[in-house]
C-alpha positions as CSV (number, residue, x, y, z in Angstrom):
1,X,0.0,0.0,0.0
2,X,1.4,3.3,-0.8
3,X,1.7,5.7,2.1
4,X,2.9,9.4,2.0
5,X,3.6,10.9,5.4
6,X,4.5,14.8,5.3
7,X,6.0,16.8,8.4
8,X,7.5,20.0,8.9
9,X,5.0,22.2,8.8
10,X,4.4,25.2,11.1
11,X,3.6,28.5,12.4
12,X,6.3,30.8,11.1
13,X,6.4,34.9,10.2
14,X,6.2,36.4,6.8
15,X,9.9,36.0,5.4
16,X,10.5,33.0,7.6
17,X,11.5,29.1,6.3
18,X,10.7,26.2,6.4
19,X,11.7,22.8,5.4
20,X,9.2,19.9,4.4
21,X,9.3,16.8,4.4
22,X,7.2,13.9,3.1
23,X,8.3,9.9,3.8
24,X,6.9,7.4,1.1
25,X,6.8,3.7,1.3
26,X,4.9,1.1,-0.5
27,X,6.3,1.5,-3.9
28,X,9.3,2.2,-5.6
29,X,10.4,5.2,-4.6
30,X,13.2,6.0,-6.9
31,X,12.0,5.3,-10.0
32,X,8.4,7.7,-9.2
33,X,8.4,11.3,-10.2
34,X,6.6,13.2,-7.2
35,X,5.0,16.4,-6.7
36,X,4.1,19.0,-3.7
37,X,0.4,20.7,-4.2
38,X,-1.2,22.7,-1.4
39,X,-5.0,23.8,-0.4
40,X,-5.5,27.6,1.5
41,X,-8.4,27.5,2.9
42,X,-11.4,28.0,0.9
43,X,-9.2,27.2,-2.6
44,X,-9.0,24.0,-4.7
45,X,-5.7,22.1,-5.0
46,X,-3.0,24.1,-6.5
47,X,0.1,22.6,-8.1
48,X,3.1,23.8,-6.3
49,X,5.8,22.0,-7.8
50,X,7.5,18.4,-9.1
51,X,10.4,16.7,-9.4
52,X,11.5,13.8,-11.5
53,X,12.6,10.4,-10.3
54,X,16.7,11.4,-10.4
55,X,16.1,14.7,-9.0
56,X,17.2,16.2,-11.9
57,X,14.1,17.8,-13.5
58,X,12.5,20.0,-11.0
59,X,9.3,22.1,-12.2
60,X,7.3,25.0,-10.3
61,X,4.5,27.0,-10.2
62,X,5.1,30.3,-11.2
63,X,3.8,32.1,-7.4
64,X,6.8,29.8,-5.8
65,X,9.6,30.3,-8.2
66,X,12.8,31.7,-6.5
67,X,11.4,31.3,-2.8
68,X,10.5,27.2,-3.2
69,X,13.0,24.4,-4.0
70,X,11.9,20.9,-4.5
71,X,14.5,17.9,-3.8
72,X,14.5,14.2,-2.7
73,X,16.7,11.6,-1.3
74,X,16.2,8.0,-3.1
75,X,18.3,6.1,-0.5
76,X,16.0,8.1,2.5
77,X,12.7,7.5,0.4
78,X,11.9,11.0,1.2
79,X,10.5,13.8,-0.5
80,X,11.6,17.6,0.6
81,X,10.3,20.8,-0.2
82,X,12.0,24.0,1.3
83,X,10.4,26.9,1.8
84,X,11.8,30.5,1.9
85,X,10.7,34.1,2.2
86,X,7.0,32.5,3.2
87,X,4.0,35.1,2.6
88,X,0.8,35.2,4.2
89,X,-1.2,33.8,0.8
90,X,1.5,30.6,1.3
91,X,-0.7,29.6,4.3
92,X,-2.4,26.2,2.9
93,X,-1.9,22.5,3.7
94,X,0.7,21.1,1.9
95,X,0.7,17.7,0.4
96,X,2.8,15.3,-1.3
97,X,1.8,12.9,-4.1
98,X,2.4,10.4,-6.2
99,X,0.1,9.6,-9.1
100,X,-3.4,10.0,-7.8
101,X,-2.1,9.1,-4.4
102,X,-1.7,12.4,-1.5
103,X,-0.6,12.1,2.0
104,X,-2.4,13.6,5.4
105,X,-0.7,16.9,4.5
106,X,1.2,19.3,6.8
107,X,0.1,22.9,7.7
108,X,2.1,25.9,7.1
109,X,0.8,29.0,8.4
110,X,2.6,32.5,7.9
111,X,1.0,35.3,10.0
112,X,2.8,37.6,12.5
């Protein structure tokens, strides 16, 4: 059974970082390409960004570009996504996914 288990996320201020992190098992993690999406409240799924199965091709959405940086560790079987110079509108729940598959997601919130 496939299982995605993020962590990490937090309270932090406008500016702040964060680094999250999302542990698969299941299937074969190195040879999946994954992908972070994230709900605000009120708001569909968004795509945030993805990331090949080397971690050589990484893809973003445009609002996260410069501030966001996908990466993953194949011997760990983890998933990372680290967050920088946060903004309020970042606030959602952020999930990782394989496929059709998502995790629990973790919360980030950025407020003062």
């Amino acid at each position: 059974e496939v299982q995605l288990v993020e962590s990490g996320g937090g309270l932090v201020q406008p500016g702040g970082s964060l680094r999250l992190s999302c542990v698969a098992s299941g299937f074969t993690f190195s040879t999946h390409g994954m992908n972070w999406f994230r709900q605000a409240p009120g708001k569909g799924l968004e795509w945030v960004s993805s990331i090949n199965s080397d971690g050589i091709t990484t893809t973003y959405a445009d609002f996260v570009k410069g501030r966001f940086t996908i990466s993953r560790d194949n011997a760990k079987n983890t998933l990372y996504l680290q967050l920088k110079s946060l903004k309020t509108e970042d606030t959602a729940m952020y999930y990782c996914s394989v496929g059709a598959k998502r995790g629990q997601g973790t919360q980030v919130t950025v407020s003062d």
